[in-house]
C-alpha angles and dihedrals in degrees: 000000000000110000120186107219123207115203118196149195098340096000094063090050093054090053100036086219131089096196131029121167111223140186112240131175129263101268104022115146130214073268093058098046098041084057093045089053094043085061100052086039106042091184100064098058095088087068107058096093100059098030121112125216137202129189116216093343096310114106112251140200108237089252100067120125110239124212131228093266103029129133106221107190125208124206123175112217119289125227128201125231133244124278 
């Protein structure tokens, strides 16, 4: 199955790229494909504890299933500023 993945704020950074189109098993979950990712991207593994997903524009948990065609979306935590 063929997954568009959206990389936003410091992750993009780590990659240098905002959207990359991957491969991913029948069956694969945001998880796999968050590790999967991790492991192309080692600098991105300290996040995925604290990174939210979202699966065609609806936030999703990690173990979600995702389907041939879907964009899984990947933001690190936000912070607010100081007042």
């Amino acid at each position: 199955m063929r997954v568009t993945i959206r990389l936003f704020a410091r992750l993009r950074e780590l990659t240098r790229d905002d959207e990359l189109a991957r491969e991913v098993p029948a069956g694969a979950t945001v998880a796999d494909v968050w590790a999967a990712l991790a492991r192309e991207f080692p600098a991105l593994a300290p996040y995925g504890t604290t990174v939210s997903a979202a699966v065609n524009d609806d936030y999703a948990p990690m173990r979600r299933p995702v389907q041939d065609g879907d964009e899984v979306a990947f933001l690190p935590p936000v912070s607010g500023g100081a007042r």
